[in-house]
C-alpha positions as a printed Julia matrix, in Angstrom:
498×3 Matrix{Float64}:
  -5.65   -5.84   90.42
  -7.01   -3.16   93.01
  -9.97   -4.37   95.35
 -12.76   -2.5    93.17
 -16.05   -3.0    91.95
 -16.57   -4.12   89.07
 -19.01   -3.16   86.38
 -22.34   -2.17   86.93
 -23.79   -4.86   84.57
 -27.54   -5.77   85.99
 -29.95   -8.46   85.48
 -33.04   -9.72   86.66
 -34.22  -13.42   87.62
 -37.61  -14.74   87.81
 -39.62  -12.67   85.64
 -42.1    -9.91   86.25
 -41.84   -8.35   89.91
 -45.6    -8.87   91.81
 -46.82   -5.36   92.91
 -48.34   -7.14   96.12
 -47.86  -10.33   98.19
 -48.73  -13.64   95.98
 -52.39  -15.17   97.3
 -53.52  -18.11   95.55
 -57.47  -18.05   94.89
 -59.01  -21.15   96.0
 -61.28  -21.9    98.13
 -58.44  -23.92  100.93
 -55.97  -21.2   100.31
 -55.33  -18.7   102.55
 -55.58  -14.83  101.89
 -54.49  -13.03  104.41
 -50.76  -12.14  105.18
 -50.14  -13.93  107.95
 -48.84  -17.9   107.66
 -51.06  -21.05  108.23
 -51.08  -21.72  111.67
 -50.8   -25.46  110.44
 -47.77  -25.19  109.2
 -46.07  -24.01  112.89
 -43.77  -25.88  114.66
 -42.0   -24.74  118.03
 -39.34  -25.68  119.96
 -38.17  -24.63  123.53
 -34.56  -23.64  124.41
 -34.18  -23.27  128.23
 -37.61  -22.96  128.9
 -38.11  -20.06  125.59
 -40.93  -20.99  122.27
 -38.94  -20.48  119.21
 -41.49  -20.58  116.26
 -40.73  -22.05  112.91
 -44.11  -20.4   110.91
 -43.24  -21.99  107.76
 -41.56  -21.39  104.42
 -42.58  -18.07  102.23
 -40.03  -17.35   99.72
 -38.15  -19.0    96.94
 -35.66  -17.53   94.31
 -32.76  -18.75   92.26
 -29.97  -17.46   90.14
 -29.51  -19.48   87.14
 -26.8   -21.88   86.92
 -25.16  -19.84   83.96
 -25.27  -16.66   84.88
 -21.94  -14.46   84.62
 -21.3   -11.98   86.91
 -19.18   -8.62   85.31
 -15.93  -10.46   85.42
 -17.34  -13.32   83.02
 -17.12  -15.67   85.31
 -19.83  -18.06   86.15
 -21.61  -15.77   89.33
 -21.65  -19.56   91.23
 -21.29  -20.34   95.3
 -22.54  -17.34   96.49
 -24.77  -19.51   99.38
 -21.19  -19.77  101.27
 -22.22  -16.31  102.97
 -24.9   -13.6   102.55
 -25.39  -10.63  104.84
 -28.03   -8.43  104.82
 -26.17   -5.03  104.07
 -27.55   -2.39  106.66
 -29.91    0.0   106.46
 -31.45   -1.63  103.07
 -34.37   -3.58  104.2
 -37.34   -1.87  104.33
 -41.63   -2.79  103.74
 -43.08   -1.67  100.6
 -46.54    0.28  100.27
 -47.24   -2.85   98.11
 -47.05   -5.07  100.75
 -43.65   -6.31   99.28
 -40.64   -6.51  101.37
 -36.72   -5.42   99.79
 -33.34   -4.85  100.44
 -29.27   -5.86   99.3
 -27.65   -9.33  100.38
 -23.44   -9.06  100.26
 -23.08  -12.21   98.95
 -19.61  -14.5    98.94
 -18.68  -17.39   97.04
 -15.99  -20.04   98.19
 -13.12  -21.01   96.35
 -14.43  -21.21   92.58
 -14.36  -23.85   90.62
 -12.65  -26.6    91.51
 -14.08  -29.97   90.74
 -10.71  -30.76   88.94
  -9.05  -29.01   91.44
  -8.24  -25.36   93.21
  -7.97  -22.56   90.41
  -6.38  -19.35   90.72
  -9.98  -17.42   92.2
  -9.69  -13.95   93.36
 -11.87  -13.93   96.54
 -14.7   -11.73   96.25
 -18.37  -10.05   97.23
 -21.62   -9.54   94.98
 -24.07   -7.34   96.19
 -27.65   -8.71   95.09
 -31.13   -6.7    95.07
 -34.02   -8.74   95.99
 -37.78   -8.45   96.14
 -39.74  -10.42   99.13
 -43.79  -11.19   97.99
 -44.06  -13.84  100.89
 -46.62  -16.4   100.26
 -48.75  -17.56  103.02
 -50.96  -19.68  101.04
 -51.8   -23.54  101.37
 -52.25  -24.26   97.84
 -48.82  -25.7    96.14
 -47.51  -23.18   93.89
 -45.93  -24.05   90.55
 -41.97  -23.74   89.96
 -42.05  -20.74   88.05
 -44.83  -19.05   90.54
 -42.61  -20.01   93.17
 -40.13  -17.74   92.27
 -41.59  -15.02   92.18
 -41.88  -15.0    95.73
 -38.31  -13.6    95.98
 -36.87  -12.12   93.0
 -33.07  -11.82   92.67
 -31.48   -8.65   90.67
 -27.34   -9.04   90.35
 -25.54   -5.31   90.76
 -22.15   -5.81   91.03
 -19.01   -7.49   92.45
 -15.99   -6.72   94.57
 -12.52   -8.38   94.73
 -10.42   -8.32   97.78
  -6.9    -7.93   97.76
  -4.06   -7.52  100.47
  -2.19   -4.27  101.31
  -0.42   -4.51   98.31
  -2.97   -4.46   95.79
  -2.21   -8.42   95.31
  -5.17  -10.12   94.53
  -5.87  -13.24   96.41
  -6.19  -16.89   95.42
  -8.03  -19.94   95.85
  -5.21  -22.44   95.14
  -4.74  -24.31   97.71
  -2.13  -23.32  100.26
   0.91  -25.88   99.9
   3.16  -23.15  101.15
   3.53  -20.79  104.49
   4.73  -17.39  104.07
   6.32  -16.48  107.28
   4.88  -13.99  109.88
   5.63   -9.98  109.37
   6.04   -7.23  110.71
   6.92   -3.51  110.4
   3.96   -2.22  108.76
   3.26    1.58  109.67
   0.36    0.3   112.07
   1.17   -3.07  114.18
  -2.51   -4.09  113.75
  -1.8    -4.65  110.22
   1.2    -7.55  111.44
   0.22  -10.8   109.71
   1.11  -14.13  111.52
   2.0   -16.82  108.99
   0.03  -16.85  106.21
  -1.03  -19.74  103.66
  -0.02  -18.94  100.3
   0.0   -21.35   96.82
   3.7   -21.78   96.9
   6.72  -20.1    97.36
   7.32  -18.71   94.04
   3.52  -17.42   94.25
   3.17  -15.72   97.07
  -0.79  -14.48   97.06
  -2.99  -14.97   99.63
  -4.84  -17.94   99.82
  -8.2   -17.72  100.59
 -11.21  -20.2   100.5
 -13.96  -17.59  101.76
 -16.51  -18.96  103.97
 -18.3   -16.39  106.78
 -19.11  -12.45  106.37
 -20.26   -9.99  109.05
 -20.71   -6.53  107.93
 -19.3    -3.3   110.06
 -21.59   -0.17  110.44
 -18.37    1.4   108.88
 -18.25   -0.53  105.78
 -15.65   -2.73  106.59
 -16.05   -6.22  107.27
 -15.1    -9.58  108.1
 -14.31  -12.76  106.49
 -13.63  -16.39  107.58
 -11.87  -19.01  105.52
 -11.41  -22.84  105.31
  -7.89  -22.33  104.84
  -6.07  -20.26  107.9
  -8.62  -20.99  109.22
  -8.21  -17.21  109.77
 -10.21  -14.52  109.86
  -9.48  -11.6   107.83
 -10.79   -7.92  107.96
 -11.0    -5.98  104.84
 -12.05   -2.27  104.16
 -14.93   -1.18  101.62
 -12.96   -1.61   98.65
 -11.91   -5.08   99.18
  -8.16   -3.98  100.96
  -6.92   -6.5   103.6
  -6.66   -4.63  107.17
  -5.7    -7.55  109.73
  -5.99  -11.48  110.46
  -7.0   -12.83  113.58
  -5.55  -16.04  114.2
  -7.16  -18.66  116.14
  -5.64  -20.45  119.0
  -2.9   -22.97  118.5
  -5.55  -25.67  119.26
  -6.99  -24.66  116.09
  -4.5   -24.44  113.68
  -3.38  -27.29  111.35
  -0.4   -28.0   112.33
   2.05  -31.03  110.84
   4.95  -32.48  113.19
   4.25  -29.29  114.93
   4.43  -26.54  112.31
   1.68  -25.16  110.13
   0.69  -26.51  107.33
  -2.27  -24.62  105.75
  -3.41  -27.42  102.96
  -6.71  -28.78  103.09
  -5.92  -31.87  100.98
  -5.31  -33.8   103.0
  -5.29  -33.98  107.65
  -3.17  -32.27  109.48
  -1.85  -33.97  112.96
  -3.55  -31.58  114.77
  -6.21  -28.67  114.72
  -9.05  -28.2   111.88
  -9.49  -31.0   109.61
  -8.7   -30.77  106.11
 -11.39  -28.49  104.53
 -13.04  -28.02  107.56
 -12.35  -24.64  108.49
 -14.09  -21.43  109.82
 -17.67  -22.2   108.37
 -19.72  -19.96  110.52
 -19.06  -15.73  111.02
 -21.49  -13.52  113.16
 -21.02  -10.05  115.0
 -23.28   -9.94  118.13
 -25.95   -6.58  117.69
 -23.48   -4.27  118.98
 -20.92   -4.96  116.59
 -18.28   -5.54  119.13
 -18.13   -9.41  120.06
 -17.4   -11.87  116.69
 -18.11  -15.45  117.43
 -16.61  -18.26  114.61
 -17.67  -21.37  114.41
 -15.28  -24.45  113.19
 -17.22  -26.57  110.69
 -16.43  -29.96  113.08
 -13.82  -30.86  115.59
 -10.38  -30.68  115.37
  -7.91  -33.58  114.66
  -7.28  -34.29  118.22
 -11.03  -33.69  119.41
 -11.9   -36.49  117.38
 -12.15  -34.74  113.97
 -10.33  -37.37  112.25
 -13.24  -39.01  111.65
 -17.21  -38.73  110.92
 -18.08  -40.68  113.74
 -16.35  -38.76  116.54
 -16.37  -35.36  114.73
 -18.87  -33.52  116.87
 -17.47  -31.79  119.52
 -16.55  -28.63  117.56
 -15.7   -24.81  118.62
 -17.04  -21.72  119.18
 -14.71  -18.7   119.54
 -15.61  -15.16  120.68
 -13.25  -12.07  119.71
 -13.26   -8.54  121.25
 -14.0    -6.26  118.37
 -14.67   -3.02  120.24
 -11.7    -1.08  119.79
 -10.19   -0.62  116.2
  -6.79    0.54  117.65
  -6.2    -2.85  119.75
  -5.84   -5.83  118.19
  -8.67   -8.38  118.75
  -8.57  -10.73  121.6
 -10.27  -14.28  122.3
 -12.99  -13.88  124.71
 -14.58  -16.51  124.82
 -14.77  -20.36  123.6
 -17.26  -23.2   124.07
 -18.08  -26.63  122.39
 -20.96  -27.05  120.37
 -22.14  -30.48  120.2
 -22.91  -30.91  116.47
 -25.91  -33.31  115.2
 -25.12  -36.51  114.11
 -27.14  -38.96  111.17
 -28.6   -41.84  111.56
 -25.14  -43.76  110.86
 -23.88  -41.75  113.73
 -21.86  -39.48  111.42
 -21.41  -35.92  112.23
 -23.33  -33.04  110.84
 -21.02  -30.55  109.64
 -21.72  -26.83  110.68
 -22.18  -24.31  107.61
 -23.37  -21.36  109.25
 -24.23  -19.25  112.73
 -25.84  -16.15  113.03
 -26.24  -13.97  116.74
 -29.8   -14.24  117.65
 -29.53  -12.26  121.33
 -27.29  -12.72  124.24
 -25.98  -16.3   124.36
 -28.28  -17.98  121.56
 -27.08  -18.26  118.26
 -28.8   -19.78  114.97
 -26.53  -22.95  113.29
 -26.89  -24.27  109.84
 -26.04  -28.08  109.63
 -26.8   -30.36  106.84
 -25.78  -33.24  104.72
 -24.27  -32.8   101.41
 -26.94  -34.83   99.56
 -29.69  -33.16   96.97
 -28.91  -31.66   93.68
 -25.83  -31.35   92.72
 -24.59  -34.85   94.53
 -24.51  -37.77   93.2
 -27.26  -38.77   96.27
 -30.58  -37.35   95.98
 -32.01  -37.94   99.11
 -31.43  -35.57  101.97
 -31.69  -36.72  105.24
 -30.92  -32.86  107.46
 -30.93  -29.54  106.5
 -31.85  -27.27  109.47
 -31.35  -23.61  110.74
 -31.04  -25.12  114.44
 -30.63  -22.79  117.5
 -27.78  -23.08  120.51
 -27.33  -22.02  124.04
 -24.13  -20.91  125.66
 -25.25  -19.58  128.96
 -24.74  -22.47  131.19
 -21.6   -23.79  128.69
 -18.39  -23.59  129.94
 -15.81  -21.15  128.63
 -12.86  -22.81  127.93
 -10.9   -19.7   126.37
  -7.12  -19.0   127.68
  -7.68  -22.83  129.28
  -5.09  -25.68  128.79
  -7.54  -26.87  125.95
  -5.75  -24.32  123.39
  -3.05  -26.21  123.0
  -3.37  -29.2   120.95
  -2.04  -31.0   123.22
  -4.85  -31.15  125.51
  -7.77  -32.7   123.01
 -11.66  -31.51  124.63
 -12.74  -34.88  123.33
 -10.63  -37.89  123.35
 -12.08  -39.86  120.46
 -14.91  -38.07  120.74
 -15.88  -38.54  124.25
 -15.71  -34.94  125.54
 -14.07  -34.21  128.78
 -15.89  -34.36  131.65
 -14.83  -31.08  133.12
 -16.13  -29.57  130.45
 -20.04  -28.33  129.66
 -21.2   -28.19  126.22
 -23.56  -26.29  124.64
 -27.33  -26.68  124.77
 -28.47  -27.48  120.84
 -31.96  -28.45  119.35
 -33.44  -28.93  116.23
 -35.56  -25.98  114.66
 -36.01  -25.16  111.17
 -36.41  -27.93  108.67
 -35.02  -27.05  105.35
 -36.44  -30.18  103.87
 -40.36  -30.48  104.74
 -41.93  -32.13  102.18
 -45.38  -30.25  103.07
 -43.41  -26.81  102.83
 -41.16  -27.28   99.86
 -44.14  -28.69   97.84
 -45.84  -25.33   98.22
 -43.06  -23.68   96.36
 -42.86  -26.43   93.99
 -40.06  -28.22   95.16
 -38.89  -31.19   96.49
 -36.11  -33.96   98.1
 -35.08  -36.73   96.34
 -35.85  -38.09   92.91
 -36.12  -37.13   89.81
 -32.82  -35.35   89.83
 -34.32  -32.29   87.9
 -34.29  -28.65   88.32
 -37.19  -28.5    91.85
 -34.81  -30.8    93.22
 -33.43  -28.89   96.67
 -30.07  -27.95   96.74
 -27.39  -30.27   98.88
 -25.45  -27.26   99.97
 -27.02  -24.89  101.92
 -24.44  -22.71  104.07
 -25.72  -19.0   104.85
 -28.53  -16.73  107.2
 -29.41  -13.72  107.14
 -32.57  -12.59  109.42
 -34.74   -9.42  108.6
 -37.1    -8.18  111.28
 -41.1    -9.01  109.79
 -42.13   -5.28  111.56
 -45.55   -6.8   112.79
 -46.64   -5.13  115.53
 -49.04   -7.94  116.11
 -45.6   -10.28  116.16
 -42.73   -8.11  117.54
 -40.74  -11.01  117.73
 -41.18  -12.17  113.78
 -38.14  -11.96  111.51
 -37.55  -13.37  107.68
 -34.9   -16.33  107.66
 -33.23  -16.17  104.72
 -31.17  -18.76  103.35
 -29.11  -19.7    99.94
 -27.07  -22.57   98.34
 -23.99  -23.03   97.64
 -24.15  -24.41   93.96
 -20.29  -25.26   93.66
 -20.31  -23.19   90.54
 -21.81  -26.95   88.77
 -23.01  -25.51   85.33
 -23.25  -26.8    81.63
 -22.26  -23.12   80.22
 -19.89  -22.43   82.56
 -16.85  -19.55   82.6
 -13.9   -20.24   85.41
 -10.73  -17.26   84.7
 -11.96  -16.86   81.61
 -12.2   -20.41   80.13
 -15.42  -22.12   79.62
 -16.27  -25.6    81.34
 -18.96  -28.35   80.9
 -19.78  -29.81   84.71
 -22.84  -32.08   83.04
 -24.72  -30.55   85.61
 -26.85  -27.08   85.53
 -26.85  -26.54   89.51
 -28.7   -23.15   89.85
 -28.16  -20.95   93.2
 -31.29  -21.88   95.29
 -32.64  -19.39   97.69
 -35.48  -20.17  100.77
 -37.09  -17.84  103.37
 -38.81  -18.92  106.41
 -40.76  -16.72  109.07
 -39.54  -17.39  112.3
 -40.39  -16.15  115.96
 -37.4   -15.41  117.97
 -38.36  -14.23  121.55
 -35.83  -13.07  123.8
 -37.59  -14.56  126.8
């Protein structure tokens, strides 16, 4: 099947659009469109106030909607993007614009299916909320109302489509294509007899050009693809990186490798810096040898750097640092989900636990948009440290020689003040105002305040594992016992440069 969009089917979540921001009347709510200064918190990141304002915005996509394939439209918090040039302030005092949105792998609670890889691109309707008085559910969402347009599949050169079975075969590097950028290293692929691309889609970055980029679990690779969904080129990550078994790849993510990503813990995190020439990946934890073998000594994971700038040359690592990942109370690792480029050297990184709806535990313990700082880290790229060989963090005690990242806390995705206001909350009853457990996307929008130059919309959106009671996966219906719907949150943030 050719990488096309399909269908222009539309529908709208939520209800009724607002023709203005909501305001609650009461006499302790607030009505004027700028958030409770209560509800601030700020932290400082070499000596900078980053601002968390507070949540305005919640919106979901039912559980059992189909998207114009008729399959269930499920996952899509494993990436949004805001596509450029579509956001925009409303005489209405609403705010809109067009997420690219990008599920995972489909469904696969009984295992990887056949899943073409794909894109939906989503309309939405900001009506922030500043208020203090706690909304109902339904109220709630029409703070940010969802409209579904249409979807894109990706293939490879060929016009194959691509897969989400896992990859328990390598199809071996090639060459000889008209333009050497378009060489692929080894590839994972289902098996030998079925040679399609295998592809468990994680990050997206969007080119001015319409191309763009996408990470996977798998590779972990990162592939570019033109507007229709076409596969261009795959970076490949250094050998440090790669799974490798008895010292050849082995792309699976059943089960650990001997060395580089751990099983299903791939290339979580995809951002371009503002130029569009740097893309930095993040690895979800550590590798195998840098203690990713297990939760406790998991931390010490990667961020890589690629030189983008010139279409003609083939990308080239740049740069590579260690980002000390969060760990729980247990002392378990925090696994990465997401980064986004905030300026020069500062990035925004999703981590989380997998508990909330949609897990059998209820109770969350982190969810947090949470900001890094490279400047004083050390770059490790083109080091000794790319070979697997030479582990970063020997059991998870990082090597001395090496600086890490600076990391702190910042958002909170689970406030029980703020998620009350929009009618939600964390743990029980497991019912449908429970929070999501996987949250794995950003996307930031800039407020246009000129009171607050620095103010900018954080969106963010679950990935619902596709759970649903009236499900569709390639065609066939499924019962999960679960209806999971497709959370969305926005927060107002300040993001100073200095």
């Amino acid at each position: 099947m050719l990488g096309i969009t399909v269908g222009a089917f539309v529908a709208t979540f939520a209800g009724v659009a607002f023709a203005r921001p909501l305001i609650v009347s009461s006499t302790n709510a607030s009505s004027s469109a700028e958030p409770d200064p209560s509800f601030a918190t700020s932290v400082k990141l070499n000596g900078v106030t980053f601002v968390n304002k507070g949540l305005v915005g919640f919106g979901l996509i039912p559980s059992d909607f189909k998207e114009s394939t008729g399959d269930t439209l499920g996952g899509i918090g494993s990436a949004i993007a805001l596509k450029k040039g579509t956001f925009q302030q409303n005489a209405d005092g609403t705010f809109s614009g067009t997420f690219i949105t990008q599920p995972d792998r489909g469904f696969n609670v009984d295992g990887t299916v056949n899943y073409q890889a794909r894109q939906h691109v989503i309309d939405f309707v900001l009506s922030p909320y500043y208020g203090d008085v706690d909304l109902s559910f339904a109220d709630a969402q029409k703070t940010l109302q969802l409209t579904y347009k249409s979807t894109l599949l990706y293939t490879e050169r060929n016009d194959v489509q691509t897969s989400g079975l896992d990859p328990l075969a390598v199809r071996a590097a090639q060459s000889g294509f008209p333009n050497i950028l378009a060489a692929d290293p080894e590839m994972p692929i289902p098996s030998k007899s079925f040679s399609h691309l295998s592809i468990d889609a994680e990050g997206l970055a969007l080119n001015d050009d319409g191309t763009f980029w996408t990470s996977d679990e798998y590779g972990p690779y990162i592939y570019l693809f033109d507007s229709e969904g076409h596969l261009l080129q795959t970076i490949q990550p250094p050998e440090a990186v790669l799974p490798e078994v008895k010292g050849k790849i082995n792309f699976t993510a059943d089960s650990d490798p001997d060395t580089g990503r751990a099983g299903n813990q791939g290339l979580e995190g995809l951002t371009l810096d503002d130029a569009g020439t740097t893309l930095y990946a993040l690895l979800q934890t550590a590798t195998i040898q840098d203690g990713g073998d297990d939760k406790s000594t998991s931390r010490f994971t990667r961020l890589l750097a690629f030189d983008v700038s010139n279409p003609s040359v083939r990308p080239s690592l740049v740069g590579e640092w260690v980002v000390p990942l969060p760990q729980n109370k247990k002392g378990n690792t925090l696994g990465s989900s997401e980064l986004h480029f905030v300026h020069e050297n500062v990035f925004l990184v999703l981590a989380r636990d997998g508990h909330g709806h949609g897990d059998d535990d209820t109770d969350s313990s982190y969810k947090q948009a949470d900001l890094i700082d490279i400047s004083d880290a050390t770059n490790i790229a083109g080091s000794k440290f790319d070979s697997p060989k030479n582990p970063i963090a020997k059991k998870g005690k990082l090597d001395k020689s090496i600086t890490a990242a600076t990391y702190v806390g910042f958002v909170d995705f689970i406030d029980d003040t703020q998620l009350a206001r929009f009618g939600l909350h964390n743990d029980d009853p497991a019912d449908q105002t429970l929070i999501d457990a996987k949250w794995e996307s950003l996307a930031l929008a800039p407020v246009g305040d000129p009171a607050n130059p620095d103010d900018f919309f954080l969106f963010t959106a679950a990935d619902n594992d596709f759970i649903s009671t009236h499900g569709v996966s390639l065609g066939q219906p499924f019962n999960a016992g679960l209806d999971n719907d497709n959370q969305f949150l926005v927060f107002r943030v300040t993001l100073p440069t200095k």
